[in-house]
Every structure is written in C-alpha cells, then in structure tokens.
N, C-alpha and C positions, 0 to 999 in steps of 0.2 A: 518366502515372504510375499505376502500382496503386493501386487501393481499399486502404486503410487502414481499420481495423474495430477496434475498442476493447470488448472483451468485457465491459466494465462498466457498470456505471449508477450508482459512485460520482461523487456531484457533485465530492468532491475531485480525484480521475485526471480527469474529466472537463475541469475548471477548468486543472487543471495544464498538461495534456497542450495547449488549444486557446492557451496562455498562450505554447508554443514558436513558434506561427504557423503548424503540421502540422494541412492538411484531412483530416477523420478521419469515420467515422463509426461512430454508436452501437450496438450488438448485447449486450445481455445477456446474460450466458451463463446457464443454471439449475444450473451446479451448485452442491453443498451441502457446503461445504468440512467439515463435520461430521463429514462421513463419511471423510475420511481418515483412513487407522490409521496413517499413517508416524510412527515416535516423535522421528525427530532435528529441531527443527525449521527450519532450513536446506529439509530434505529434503522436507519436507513443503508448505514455500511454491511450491518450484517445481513438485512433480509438482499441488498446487491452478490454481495461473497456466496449464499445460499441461493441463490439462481441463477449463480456461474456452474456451481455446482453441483445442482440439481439437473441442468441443463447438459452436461458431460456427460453425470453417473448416467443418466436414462441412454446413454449409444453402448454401455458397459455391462457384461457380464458380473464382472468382478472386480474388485481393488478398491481403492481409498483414495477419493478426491478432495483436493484442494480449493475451496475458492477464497479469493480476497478481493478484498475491495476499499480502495486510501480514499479519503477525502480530507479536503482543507475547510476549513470554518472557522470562521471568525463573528463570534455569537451564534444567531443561528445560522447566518449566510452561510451558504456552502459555497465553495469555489470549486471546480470543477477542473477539466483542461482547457485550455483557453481555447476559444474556435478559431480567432487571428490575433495577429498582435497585438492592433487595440485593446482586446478583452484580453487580454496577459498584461500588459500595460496597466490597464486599471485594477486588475487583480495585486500585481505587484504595490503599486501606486499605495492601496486598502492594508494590504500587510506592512507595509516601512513602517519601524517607528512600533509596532504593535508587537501585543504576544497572543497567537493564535493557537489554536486546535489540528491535530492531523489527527485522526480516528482511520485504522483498518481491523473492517470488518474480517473476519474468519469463521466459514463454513468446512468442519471436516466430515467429509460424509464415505459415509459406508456402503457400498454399491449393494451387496447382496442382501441385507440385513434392512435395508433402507435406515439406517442409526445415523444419527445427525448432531454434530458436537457444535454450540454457536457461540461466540467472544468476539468482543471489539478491544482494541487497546487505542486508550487514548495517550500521546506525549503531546506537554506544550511548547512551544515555541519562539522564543522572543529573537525578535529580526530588530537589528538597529536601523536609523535612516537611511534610505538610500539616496541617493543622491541623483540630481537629472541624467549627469555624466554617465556615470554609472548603470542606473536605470536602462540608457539608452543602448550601451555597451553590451548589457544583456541583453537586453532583445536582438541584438545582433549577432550573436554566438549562437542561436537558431536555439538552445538548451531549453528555455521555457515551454516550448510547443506541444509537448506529449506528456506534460505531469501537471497532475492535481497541483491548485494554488499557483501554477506558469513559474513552479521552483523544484531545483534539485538539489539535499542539501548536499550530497556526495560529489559535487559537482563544481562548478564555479559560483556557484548561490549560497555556498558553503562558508564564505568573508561575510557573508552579512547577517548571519547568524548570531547572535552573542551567546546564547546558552538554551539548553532546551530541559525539559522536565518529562525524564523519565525514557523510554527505550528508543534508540536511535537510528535501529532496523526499522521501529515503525516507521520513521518519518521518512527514509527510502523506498520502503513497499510490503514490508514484510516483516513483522513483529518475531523477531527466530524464536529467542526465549518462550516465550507463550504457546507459539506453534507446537514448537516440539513439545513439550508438555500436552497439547491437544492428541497428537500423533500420539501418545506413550499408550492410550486407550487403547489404537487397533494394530501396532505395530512395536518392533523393539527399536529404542528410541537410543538405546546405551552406548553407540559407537557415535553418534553426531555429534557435532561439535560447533561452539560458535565463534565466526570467523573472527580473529583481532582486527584484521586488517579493516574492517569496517569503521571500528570503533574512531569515535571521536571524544575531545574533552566537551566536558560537560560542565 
C-alpha cells in the first residue's frame, strides 16, 4: 500500500485519525494559514488543507497526503486560534449564546500522479451561555490556547455545547466519515473504522 502522510502535528487529527486503525505517518506542513486572503470561509479551509499538502507531497517521492484545515465562523468571521487570552476571551465571549460554523477543509493528494481530491465539511454548533464564572474557569485550564474558535468540544468545552448539526469528528479536527470515503479513491479504505469512543449525543 502507499505511504499515507498526515500534514499535521495536531495531537487531535493525529489521535483521531490512528483511532480508524490507517497506518499513517507524520509530516508537518509549515504553512501559515494566516496568510490566506480567501474571504468565504468554505473557501478558505480547503485551498489552507491544499497547501499543507501540496507543501509535504513536493519533499515525496510517493504516497498520499493529507491536509486539513478547521476553522470556526461565525457569519463570515473567522475565528482562528487565539494569539492570548484576551483574543480567546473574546472569541468565547462572540460564540456564548450562538450557533456557529466549524468548516474542515480536506486536501487528499496524490504525490506521483499530482491527483488532488478537495471537500470541506461543514457542522453547526449551538453553544448555550456561558457564564463569567465559568468563562474565567476556562481560560484558566490553559485548553483554549491551540484550537480554532479558543474551544475543544472533546474536552472541558464539551458542557457548553447543547447540540451540534451534523459530523462530530469535524468539530474536533477531522471529519473521519468523509475522509475515508476521500481515501477510498487511492487506497483500500475496507478495514477502517470509526471510532465510538469519540462520538457524542447529538
């Protein structure tokens, strides 16, 4: 079978992804999703996941790379990772009370062939109020600091949840369902599986 190559270093995708039973391996990509000026964001997630991608498959002979790329949105705001607490603070602050947008982009690319399979999934969100106490609580468990929207739902940000619309993986990092259906194109996809242990009610 092809090399399989995961253009991340999120422990979440990472987790996720080794949770279906797909040997895979690690490759970082450096790009700075920063820097994308796409305003829609749909549009933005996947041409991000397609230049984690692109940016790997080019050091590779051979295999099938992964990229993704999560964002939070709320209309068209994009939330990002907070740069300090304040900016998670107010991110937080913007989602209480609301029902938001996660959107990950997926790039599955084909190193030799240069083939390039590209999907976003989007699930919604509704977060109930948070409360100051609470609010503050979080910030202080350090958890907001390295994820889009300065939230984890798999995590302690998982209470403030009330119910989400549509796949659950995505809103951690990784859309599995979709993926592997992506993967089914260059790879045999028939022994994966997806993990319960993830799942939440809905």
């Amino acid at each position: 079978m092809k090399p399989i190559i995961l253009a991340s270093s999120s422990p979440r995708r990472i987790e996720l992804l080794k949770a279906t039973g797909l040997k895979f391996e690690i490759q970082p990509s450096a790009i700075d999703e920063g820097q994308i000026s796409l305003v829609r964001p749909r549009d933005r997630a996947i041409k991000a996941a397609l230049l984690k991608a692109n940016a790997v498959a080019t050091s590779l002979g051979t295999g099938v790379v992964i990229g993704a790329d999560t964002i939070v949105c709320l209309g068209d705001k994009i939330y990002g990772k907070p740069a300090d607490r304040l900016s998670a603070e107010q991110m937080l602050r913007s989602l209480s009370g609301q029902t938001h947008c996660v959107i990950t982009g997926l790039a599955i690319r084909e190193v030799q062939h240069s083939t390039a399979f590209l999907d976003a999934v989007e699930t919604r969100v509704k977060m109930r109020h948070i409360s100051d106490e609470e609010l503050q609580w979080y910030l202080d468990s350090g958890e907001p600091f390295d994820k889009a929207g300065a939230y984890g739902i798999q995590g302690l940000a998982g209470k403030f949840v009330e119910h989400i619309e549509g796949c659950y993986f995505n809103v951690v990092g990784l859309p599995l369902p979709r993926l592997i259906e992506m993967l089914s194109q260059f790879i045999d996809t028939s022994s994966l599986t997806i993990p319960d242990k993830f799942y939440r009610s809905e």
